[in-house]
C-alpha positions as CSV (number, residue, x, y, z in Angstrom):
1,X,15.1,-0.4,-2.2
2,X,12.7,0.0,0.7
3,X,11.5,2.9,2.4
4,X,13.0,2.9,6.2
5,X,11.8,6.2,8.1
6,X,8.4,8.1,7.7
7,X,8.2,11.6,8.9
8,X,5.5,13.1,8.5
9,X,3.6,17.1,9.6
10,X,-0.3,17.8,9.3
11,X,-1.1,15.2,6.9
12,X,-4.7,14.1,7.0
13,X,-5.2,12.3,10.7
14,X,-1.5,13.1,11.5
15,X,-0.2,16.0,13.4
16,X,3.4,14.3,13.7
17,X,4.7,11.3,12.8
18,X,8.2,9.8,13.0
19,X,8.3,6.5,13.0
20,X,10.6,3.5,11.3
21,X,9.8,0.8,8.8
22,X,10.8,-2.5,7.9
23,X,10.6,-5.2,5.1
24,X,6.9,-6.1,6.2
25,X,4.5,-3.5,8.4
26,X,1.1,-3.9,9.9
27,X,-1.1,-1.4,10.7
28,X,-3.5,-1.5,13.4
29,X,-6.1,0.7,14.9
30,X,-9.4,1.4,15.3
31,X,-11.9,2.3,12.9
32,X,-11.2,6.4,11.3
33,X,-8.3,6.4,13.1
34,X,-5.6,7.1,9.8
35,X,-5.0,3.5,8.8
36,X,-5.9,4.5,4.6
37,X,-4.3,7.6,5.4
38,X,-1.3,6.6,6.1
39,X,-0.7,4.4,3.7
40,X,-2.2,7.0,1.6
41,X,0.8,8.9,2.0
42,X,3.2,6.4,-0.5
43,X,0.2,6.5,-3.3
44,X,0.3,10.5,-3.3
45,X,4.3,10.3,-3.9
46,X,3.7,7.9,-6.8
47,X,0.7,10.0,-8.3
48,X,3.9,12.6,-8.3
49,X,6.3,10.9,-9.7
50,X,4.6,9.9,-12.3
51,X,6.3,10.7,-15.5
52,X,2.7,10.6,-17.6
53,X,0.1,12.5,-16.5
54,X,1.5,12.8,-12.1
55,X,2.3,15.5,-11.0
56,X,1.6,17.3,-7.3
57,X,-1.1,19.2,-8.4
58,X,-3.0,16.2,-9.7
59,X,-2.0,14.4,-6.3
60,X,-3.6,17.4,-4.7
61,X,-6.6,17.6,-7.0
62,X,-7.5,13.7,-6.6
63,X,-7.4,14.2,-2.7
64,X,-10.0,17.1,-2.8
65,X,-7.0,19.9,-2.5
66,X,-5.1,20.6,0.4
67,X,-8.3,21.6,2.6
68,X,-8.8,18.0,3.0
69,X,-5.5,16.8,3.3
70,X,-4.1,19.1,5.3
71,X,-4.6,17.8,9.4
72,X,-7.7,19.3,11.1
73,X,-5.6,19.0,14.0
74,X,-2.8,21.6,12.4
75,X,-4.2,25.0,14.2
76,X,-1.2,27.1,14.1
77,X,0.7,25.3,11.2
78,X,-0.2,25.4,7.6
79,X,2.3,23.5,6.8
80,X,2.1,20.1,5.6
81,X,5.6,18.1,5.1
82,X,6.5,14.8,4.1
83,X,9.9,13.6,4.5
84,X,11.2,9.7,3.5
85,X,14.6,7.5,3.5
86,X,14.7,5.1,1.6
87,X,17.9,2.4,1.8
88,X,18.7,-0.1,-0.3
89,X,18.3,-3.1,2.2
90,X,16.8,-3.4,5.8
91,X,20.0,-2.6,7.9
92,X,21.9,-1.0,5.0
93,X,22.9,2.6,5.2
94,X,20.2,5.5,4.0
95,X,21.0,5.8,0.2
96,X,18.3,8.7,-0.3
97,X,16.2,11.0,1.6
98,X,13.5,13.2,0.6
99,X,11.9,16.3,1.8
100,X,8.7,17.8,0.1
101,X,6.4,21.0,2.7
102,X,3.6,23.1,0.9
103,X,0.7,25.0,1.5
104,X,-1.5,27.4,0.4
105,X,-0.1,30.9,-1.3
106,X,-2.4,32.9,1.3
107,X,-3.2,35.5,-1.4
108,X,-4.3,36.0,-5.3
109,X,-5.3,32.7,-6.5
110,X,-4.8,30.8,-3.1
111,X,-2.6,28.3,-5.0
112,X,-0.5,25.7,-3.0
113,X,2.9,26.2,-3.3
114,X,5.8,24.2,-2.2
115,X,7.8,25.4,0.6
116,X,10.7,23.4,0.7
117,X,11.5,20.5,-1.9
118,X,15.0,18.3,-0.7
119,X,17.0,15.3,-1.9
120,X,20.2,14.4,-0.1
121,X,21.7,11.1,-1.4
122,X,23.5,10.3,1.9
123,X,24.6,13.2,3.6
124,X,25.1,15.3,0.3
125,X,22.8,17.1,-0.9
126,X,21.6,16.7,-4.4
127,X,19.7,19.9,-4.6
128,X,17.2,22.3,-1.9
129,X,14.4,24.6,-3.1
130,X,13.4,27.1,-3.4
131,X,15.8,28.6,-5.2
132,X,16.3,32.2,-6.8
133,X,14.7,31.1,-9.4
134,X,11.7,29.9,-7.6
135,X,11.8,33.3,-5.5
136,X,11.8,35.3,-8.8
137,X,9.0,33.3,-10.2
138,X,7.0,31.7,-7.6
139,X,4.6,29.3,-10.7
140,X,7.6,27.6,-10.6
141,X,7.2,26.4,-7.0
142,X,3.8,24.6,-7.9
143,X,5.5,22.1,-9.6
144,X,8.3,19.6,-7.6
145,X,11.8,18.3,-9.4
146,X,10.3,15.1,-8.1
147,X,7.8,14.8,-11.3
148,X,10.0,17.1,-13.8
149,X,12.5,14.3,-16.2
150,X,14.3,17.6,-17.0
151,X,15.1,17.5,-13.2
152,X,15.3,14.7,-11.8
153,X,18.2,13.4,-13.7
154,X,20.9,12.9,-11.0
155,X,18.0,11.2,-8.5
156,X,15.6,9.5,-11.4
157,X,16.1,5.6,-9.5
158,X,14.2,7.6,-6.7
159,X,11.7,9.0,-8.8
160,X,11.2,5.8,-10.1
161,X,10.8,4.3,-7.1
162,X,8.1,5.8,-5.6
163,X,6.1,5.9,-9.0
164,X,6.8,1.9,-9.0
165,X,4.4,1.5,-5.7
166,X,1.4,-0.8,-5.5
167,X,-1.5,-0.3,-3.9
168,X,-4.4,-2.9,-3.8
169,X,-7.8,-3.4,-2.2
170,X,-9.4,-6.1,-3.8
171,X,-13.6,-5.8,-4.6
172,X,-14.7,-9.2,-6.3
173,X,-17.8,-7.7,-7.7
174,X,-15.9,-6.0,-9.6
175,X,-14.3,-8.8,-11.3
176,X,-17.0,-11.0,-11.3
177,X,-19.2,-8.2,-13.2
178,X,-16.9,-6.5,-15.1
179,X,-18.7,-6.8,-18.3
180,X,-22.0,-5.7,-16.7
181,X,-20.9,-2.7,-15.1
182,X,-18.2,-1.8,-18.0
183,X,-17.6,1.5,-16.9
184,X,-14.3,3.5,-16.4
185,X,-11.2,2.3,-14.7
186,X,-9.9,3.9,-11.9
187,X,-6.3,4.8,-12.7
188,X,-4.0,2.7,-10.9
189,X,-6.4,0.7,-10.7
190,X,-6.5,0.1,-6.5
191,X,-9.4,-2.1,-6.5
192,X,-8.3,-5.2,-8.6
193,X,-10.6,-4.5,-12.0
194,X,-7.7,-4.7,-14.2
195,X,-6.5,-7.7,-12.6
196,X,-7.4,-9.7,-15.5
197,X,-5.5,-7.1,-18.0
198,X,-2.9,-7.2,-16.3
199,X,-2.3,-11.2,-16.0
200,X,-2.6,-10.7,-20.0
201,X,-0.1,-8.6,-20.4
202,X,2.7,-10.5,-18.9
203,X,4.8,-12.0,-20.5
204,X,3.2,-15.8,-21.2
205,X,6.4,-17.6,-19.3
206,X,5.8,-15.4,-16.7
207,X,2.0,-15.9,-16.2
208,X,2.6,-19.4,-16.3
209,X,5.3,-19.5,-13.6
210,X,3.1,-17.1,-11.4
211,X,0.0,-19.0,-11.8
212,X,1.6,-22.2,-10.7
213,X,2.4,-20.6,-7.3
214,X,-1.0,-19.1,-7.2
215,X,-2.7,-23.3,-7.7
216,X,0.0,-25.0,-5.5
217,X,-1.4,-22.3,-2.4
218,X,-5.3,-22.9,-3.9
219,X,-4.8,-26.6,-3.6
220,X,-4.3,-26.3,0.1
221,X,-7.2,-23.2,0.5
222,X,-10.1,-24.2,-2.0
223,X,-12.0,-27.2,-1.5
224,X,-12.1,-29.4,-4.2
225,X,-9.3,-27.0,-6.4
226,X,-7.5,-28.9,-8.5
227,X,-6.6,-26.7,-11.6
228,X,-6.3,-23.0,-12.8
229,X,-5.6,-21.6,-16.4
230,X,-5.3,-18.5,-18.1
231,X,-7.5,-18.4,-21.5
232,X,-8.2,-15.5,-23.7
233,X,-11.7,-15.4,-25.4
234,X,-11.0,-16.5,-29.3
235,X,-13.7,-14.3,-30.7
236,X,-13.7,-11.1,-28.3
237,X,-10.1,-11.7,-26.8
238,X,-11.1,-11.1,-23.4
239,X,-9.2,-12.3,-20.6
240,X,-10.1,-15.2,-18.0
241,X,-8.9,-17.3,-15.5
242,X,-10.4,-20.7,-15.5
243,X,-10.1,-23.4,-12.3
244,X,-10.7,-26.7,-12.1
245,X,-13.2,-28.2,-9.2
246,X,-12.7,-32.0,-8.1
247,X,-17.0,-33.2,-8.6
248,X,-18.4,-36.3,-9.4
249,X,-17.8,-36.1,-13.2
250,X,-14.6,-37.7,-13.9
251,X,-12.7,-34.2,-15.5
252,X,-14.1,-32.4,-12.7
253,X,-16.3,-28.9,-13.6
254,X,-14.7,-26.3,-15.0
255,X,-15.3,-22.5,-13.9
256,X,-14.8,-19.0,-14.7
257,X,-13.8,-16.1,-12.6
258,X,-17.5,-14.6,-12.3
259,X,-18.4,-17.9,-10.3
260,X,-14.9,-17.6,-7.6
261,X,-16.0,-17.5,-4.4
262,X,-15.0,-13.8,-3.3
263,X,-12.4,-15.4,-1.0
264,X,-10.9,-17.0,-4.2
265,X,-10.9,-14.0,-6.4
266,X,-9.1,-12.1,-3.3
267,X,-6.7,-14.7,-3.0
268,X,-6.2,-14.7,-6.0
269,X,-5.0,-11.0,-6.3
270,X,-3.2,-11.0,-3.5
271,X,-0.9,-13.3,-4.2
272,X,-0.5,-12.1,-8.0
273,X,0.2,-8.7,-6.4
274,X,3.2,-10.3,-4.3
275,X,4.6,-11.5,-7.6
276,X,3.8,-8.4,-9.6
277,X,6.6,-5.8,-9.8
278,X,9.7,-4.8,-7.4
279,X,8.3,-1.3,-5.7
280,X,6.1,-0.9,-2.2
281,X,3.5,-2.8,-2.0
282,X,0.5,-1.5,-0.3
283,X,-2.3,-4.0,1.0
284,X,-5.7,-3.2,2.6
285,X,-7.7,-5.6,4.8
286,X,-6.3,-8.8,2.7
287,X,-7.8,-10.7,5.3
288,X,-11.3,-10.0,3.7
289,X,-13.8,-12.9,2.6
290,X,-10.8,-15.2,4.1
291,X,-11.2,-18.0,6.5
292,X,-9.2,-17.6,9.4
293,X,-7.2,-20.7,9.4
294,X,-5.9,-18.5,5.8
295,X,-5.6,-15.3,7.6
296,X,-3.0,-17.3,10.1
297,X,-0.6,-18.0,7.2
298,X,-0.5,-14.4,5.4
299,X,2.6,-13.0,7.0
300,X,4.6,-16.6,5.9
301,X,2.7,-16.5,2.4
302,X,4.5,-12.8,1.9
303,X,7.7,-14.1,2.6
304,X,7.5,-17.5,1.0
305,X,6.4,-15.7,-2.4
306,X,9.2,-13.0,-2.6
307,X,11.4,-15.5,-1.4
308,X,11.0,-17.4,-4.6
309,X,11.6,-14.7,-6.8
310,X,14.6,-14.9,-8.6
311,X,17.4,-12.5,-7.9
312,X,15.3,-9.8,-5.5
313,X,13.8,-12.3,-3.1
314,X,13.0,-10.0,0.4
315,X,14.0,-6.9,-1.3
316,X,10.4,-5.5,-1.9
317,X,8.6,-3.9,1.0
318,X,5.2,-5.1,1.5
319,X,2.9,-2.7,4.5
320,X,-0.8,-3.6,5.2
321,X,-3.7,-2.8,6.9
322,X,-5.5,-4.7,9.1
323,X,-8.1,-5.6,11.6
324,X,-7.4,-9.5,12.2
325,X,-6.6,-11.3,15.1
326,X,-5.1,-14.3,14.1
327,X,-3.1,-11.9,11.1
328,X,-1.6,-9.7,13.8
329,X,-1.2,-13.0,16.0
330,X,1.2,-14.6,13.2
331,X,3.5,-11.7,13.1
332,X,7.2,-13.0,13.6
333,X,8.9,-9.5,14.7
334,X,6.4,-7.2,17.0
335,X,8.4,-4.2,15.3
336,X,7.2,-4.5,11.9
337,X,3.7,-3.5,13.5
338,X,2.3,-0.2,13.6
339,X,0.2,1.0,16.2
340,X,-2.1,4.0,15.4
341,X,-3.7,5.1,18.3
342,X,-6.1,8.8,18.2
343,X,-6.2,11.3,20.6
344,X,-7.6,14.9,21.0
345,X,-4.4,16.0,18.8
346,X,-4.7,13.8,16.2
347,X,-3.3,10.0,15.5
348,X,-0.1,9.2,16.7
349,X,1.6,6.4,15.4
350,X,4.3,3.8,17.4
351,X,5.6,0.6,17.4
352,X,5.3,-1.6,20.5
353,X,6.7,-0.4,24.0
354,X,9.2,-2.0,26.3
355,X,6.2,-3.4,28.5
356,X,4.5,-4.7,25.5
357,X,7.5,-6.2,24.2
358,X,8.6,-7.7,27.1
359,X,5.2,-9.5,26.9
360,X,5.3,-11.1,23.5
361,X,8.9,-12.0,24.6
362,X,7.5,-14.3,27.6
363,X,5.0,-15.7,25.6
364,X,2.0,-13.9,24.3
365,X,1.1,-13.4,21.3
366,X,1.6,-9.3,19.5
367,X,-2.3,-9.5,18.8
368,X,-3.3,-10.4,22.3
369,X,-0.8,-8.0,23.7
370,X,-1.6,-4.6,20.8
371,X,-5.1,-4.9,19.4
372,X,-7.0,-3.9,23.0
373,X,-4.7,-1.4,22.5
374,X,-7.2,-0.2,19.5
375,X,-10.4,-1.1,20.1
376,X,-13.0,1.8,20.9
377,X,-13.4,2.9,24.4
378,X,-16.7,2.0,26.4
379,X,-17.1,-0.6,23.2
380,X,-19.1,-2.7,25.3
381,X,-22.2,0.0,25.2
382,X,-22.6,-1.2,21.6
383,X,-24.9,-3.8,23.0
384,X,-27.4,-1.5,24.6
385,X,-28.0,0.3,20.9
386,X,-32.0,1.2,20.4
């Protein structure tokens, strides 16, 4: 399944958003201008769906409460509302849609309460809140159907869905020092610590298959690559992954993950995290600590991995944010990028225009024709700083 319309009212940078989505989406824009927020939006419906320990209160209470999520730019409309269809394949008819508005009670114990809460599979409609139930006893509206197994019986594959969503920003430091700093995971774990748990826990014909597609793209990236193994500590069982560097010795010198290059590591994880799992995939920045001649092939490494997945090759989505050049310049289709652009009622969010496509169509490239689109105003002050 993919996720093929975002609609969206007074969340975080967002006054109103409607926009479609594809297979693959980019995300531009400048600097504070929603890029994390949006994308923000997917992790906060998996932190609901959750079956163990989600919940919309928790989404709330990891977010800082509804203060800070609900749009600055929202004057007259406490309100916020996310609504999603979701189809089973890119052209395919919308198999599900879902509808989830709350705010704050306005009285008593100023709790947030949902104000509408909808699943339609197709045009039917599975069920609408709030009901006379709800009415009668309004505690009832603080939790959604969406996280309740009780209720979500007849729309569970959606449920499921959106608690199945990945979301990865890779920190190196954190690999490379994990048993220095030692300290608590992050649940979800967004910033790659676990990556190493993780690659252990597969199953080992699985980690074998997905490591060999991790060295036969390090072969071509790393310099002097020529090997990379998983290995499990014999006395402490701790995870590693071990690579092999062409040197003068005749078996080359071996290495562990703590002495990767931070490009590595983040290549690495990236390209794990395309084989890891069937649900949205949510990358930020993965052009970080890459060189750029990397960064070029990063739209055709996405769809070169899923496309050798067996059975479900091109069915998972995969939407990143971004800054690069050359990235945005390899995009095949102009419409699988996002342009968020801010203004004084908050960030709107399009795809390209008829100008702009008309350009890319008679040969320039989507970055040369949408990323001035994003850069800061007056940018070229920043030179006179003091």
């Amino acid at each position: 399944m993919l996720i093929t319309r975002l609609r969206l009212k007074n969340w975080r940078n967002f006054r109103d958003v409607d926009v479609p989505l594809g297979p693959r989406g980019f995300v531009i824009g400048a600097n504070a201008s929603g890029k994390s927020n949006l994308l923000d939006v997917f992790r906060f419906l998996r932190t609901i769906a959750q079956s163990d320990g989600g919940g919309l209160q928790k989404a709330l209470k990891e977010r800082g409460g509804l203060s800070k999520l609900r749009s600055l730019h929202a004057r007259r409309e406490p309100e916020v509302r996310i609504e999603v269809e979701v189809s089973e394949a890119a052209g395919s008819e919308v198999l599900w849609r879902y509808v989830l508005a709350f705010k704050a009670e306005g009285k008593g114990q100023q709790r947030v309460l949902i104000q509408e809460e909808a699943v339609f599979r197709g045009e039917q409609e599975v069920f609408s809140r709030p009901t006379m139930d709800d009415r009668n006893d309004p505690t009832r509206l603080t939790q959604t159907y969406l996280e309740q197994i009780s209720s979500n019986s007849e729309f569970r594959s959606l449920a499921d869905y959106f608690a199945s969503t990945t979301y990865l920003h890779l920190v190196p430091q954190l690999l490379k020092h994990g048993d220095e700093i030692s300290g608590r995971m992050i649940e979800n774990d967004p910033f790659g610590q676990g990556l190493l748990q993780r690659i252990a826990k597969s199953p080992p014909k699985t980690r074998e298959a997905r490591l060999k597609r991790i060295q036969q793209a390090l072969l071509v990236a790393v310099p002097q690559f020529s090997e990379l193994h998983f290995e499990q500590d014999a006395i402490t069982g701790v995870p590693h992954l071990r690579a092999n560097f062409k040197h003068w010795r005749v078996h080359g010198s071996w290495q562990r993950e703590d002495q990767f290059s931070d490009g590595t590591l983040r290549l690495i994880g990236f390209l794990w995290a395309l084989q890891e799992g069937d649900g949205l995939l949510l990358l930020e920045e993965p052009e970080l600590s890459l060189n750029d001649a990397i960064v070029d092939h990063i739209p055709l490494m996405i769809d070169r991995v899923l496309r050798q997945r067996k059975k479900r090759a091109f069915l998972r989505q995969v939407l990143s944010t971004t800054h690069s050049d050359n990235l945005i310049a390899a995009v095949p289709d102009v419409e699988s990028i996002l342009v968020l652009e801010p203004g004084e009622n908050g960030t709107t969010v399009r795809q390209a225009n008829d100008q702009e496509r008309f350009e890319v169509e008679h040969g320039l490239n989507p970055a040369e024709v949408l990323l001035p689109k994003t850069r800061p105003k007056n940018i070229d002050q920043m030179g006179l700083f003091a």
